[in-house]
C-alpha positions as CSV (number, residue, x, y, z in Angstrom):
1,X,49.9,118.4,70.3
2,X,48.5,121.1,67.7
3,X,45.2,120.0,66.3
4,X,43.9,121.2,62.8
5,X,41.4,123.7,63.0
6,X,39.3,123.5,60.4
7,X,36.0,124.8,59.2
8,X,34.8,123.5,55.9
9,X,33.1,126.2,53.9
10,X,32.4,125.5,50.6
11,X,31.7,127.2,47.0
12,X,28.4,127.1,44.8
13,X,28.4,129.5,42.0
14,X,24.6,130.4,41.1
15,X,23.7,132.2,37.8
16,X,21.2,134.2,37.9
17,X,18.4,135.7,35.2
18,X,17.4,139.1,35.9
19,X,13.8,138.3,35.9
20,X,12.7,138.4,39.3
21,X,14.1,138.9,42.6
22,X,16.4,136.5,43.4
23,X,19.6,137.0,45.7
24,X,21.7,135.8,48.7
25,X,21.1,136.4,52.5
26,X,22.5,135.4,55.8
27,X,22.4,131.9,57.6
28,X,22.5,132.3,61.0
29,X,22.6,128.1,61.0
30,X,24.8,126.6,58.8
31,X,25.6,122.9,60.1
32,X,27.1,120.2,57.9
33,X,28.6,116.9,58.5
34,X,32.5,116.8,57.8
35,X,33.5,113.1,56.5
36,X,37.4,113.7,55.3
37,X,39.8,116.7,55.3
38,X,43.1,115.9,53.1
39,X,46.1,118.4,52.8
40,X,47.4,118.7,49.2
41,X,50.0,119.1,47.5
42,X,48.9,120.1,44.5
43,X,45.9,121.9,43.0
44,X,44.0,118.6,41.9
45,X,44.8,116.7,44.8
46,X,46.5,113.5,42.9
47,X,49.0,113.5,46.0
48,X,47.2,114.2,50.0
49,X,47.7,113.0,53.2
50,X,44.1,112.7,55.3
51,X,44.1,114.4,58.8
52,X,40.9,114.0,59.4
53,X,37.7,110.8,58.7
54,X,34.8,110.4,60.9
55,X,31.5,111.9,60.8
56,X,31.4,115.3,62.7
57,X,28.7,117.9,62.5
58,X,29.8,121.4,63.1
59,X,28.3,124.6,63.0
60,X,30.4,126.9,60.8
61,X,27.9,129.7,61.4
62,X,28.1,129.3,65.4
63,X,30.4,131.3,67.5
64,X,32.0,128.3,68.9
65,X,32.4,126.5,65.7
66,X,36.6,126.7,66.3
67,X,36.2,125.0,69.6
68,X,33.4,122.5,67.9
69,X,35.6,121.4,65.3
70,X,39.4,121.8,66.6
71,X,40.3,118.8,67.7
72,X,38.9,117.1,64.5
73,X,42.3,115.9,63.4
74,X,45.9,116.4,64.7
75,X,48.5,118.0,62.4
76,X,51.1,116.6,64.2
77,X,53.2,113.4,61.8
78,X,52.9,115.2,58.5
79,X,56.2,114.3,57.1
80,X,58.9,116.8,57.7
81,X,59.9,118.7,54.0
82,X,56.4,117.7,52.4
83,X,54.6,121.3,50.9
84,X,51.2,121.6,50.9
85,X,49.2,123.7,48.5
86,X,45.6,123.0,48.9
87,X,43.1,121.3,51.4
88,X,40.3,118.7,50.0
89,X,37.5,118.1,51.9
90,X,34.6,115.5,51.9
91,X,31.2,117.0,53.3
92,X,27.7,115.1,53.1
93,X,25.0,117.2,51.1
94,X,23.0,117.3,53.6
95,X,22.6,120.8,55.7
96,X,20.7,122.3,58.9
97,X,20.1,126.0,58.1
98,X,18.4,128.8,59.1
99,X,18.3,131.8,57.6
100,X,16.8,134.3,55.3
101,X,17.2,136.3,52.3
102,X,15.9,140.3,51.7
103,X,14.9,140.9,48.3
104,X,12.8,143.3,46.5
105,X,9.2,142.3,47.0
106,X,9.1,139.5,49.1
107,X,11.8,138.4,51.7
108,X,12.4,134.6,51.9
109,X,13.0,132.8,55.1
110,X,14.0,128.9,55.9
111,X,10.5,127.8,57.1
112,X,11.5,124.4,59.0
113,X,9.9,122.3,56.1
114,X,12.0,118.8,54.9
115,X,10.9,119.2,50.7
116,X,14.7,120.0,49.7
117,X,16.4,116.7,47.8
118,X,18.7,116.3,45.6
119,X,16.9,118.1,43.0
120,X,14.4,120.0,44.4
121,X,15.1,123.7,46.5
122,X,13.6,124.1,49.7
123,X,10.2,126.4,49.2
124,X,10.8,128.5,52.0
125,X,7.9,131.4,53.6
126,X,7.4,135.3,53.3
127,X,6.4,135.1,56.8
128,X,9.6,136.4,59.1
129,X,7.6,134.9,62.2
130,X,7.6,131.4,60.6
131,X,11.5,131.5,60.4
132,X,12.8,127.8,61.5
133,X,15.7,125.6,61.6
134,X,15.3,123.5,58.2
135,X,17.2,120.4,56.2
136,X,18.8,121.7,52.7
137,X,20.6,119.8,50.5
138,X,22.7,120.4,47.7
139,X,21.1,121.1,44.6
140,X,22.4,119.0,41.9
141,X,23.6,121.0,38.7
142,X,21.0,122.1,36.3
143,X,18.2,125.0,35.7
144,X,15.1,125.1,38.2
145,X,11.8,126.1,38.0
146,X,11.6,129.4,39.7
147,X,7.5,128.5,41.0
148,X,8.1,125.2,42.3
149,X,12.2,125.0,43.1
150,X,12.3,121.3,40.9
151,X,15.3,121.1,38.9
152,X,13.7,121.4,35.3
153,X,16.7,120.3,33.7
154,X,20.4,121.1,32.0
155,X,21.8,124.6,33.2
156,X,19.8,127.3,30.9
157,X,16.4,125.1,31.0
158,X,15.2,126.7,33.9
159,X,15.1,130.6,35.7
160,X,17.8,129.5,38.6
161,X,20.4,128.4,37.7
162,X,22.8,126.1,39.7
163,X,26.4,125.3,38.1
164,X,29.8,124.1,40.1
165,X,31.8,124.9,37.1
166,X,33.8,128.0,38.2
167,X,33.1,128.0,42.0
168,X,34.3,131.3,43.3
169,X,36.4,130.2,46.4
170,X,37.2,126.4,45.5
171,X,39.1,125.2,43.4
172,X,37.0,123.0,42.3
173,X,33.2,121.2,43.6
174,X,32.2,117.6,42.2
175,X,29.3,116.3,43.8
176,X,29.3,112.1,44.3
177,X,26.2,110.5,45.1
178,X,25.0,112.0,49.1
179,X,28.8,113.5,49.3
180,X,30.4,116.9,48.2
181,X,33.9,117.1,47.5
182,X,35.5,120.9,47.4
183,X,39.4,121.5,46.6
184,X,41.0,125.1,48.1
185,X,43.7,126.8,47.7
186,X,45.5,127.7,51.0
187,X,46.8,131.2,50.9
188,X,50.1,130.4,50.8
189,X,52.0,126.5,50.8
190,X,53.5,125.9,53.6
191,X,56.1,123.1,54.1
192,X,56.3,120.9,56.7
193,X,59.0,121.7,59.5
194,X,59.4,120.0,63.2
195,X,56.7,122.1,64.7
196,X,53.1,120.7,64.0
197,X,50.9,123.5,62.1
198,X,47.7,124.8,62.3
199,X,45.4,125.5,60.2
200,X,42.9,128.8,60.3
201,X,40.3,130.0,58.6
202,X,38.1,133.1,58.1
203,X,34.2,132.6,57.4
204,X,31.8,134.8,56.8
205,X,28.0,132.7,56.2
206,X,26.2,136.5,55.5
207,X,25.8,135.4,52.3
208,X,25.2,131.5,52.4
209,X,22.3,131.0,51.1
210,X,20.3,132.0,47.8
211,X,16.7,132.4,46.9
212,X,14.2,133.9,44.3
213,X,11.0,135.1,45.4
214,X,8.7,133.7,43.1
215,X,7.9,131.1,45.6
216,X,10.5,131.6,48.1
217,X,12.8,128.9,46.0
218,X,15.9,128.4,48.7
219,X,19.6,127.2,47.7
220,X,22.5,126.2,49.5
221,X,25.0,129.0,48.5
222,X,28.4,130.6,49.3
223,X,30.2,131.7,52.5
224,X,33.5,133.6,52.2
225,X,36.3,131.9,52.9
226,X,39.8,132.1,53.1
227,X,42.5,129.0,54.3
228,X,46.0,129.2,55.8
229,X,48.2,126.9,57.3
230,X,50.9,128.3,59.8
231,X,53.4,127.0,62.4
């Protein structure tokens, strides 16, 4: 029996005014809690089948994040003839990272402190020896004050800026109360034959996180991400 392999990697698309030093940087931690995977077929998800719903955390920036989530669901009994286009998954907003972010002026590292909610960014530290594992949660949309990391208000009210209208890699993002919910596209569809499929995916999490430097703000942001399912 095939299982699905899947690693959920999700898409937050930050803009950004040029007034300060503010970029992304590598996670080197980058844990989550899967909830639901669904395969599509079609790009908004009005028809799925779910392969996967329990509470798992995985490490999608560990080596051995395949073997940690592979047997999350099984692929086999998708119905024969059925094409899928897109995969939905079902995340909590919750996050373990580590990681930093090299900037002009000050670098910004994850500095183990639990001040990240809903609408407030982690304030991380300039200090590279004070580098620890920390809890980041998804922002909600809006404009943040760039001193403090507290969401200031609607998208434009604030230096950092934090919008999931034209994610880069999903589909689409809607964030629902402690959950996340991010549509991709797979590469291809695929339609379902006798042989159970897999599922694979390339990640990247160099470039996962975001911060700005006036007081070491830090954002859950972007890994690369591509999605395929093949026999």
């Amino acid at each position: 029996m095939k299982k699905i392999f899947v690693i959920i990697l999700f898409s937050f698309l930050v803009f950004s005014n040029g007034y300060a030093a503010d970029g992304k940087g590598e996670a080197t931690e980058y844990t989550i809690t899967m909830k639901k995977v669904e395969l599509c077929e079609d790009a908004a998800c009005t028809v799925s089948t779910t392969v996967g719903e329990t509470d798992l955390l995985a490490n999608i920036a560990s080596a051995t994040a395949g073997a940690d989530v592979g047997s999350y669901a099984a692929t086999t009994g998708l119905p024969i003839g059925t094409t899928f286009t897109h995969l939905r998954v079902t995340i909590s907003r919750t996050f373990t990272v580590t990681g930093s972010v090299v900037l002009a002026g000050n670098d910004c590292f994850t500095d183990g402190q639990a001040d990240s909610a809903q609408t407030q960014m982690l304030v991380g530290t300039i200090v590279e020896a004070d580098v620890l594992s920390s809890t980041m949660i998804i922002s909600t949309a809006g404009g943040y004050t760039a001193a403090t990391g507290a969401r200031a208000g609607d998208v434009g009210d604030g230096l950092i800026n934090i919008s999931y209208a034209a994610p880069e890699h999903a589909t689409s993002i809607s964030i629902d109360g402690d959950n996340a919910v991010m549509i991709y596209a797979l590469t291809n569809s695929y339609t379902v034959g006798v042989k159970a499929p897999t599922i694979r995916i390339k990640f990247n999490t160099t470039t996962a996180i975001g911060a700005d430097n006036t007081a070491c703000a830090m954002w859950v942001d972007e890994p690369e991400v591509t999605i395929a399912l093949v026999d």
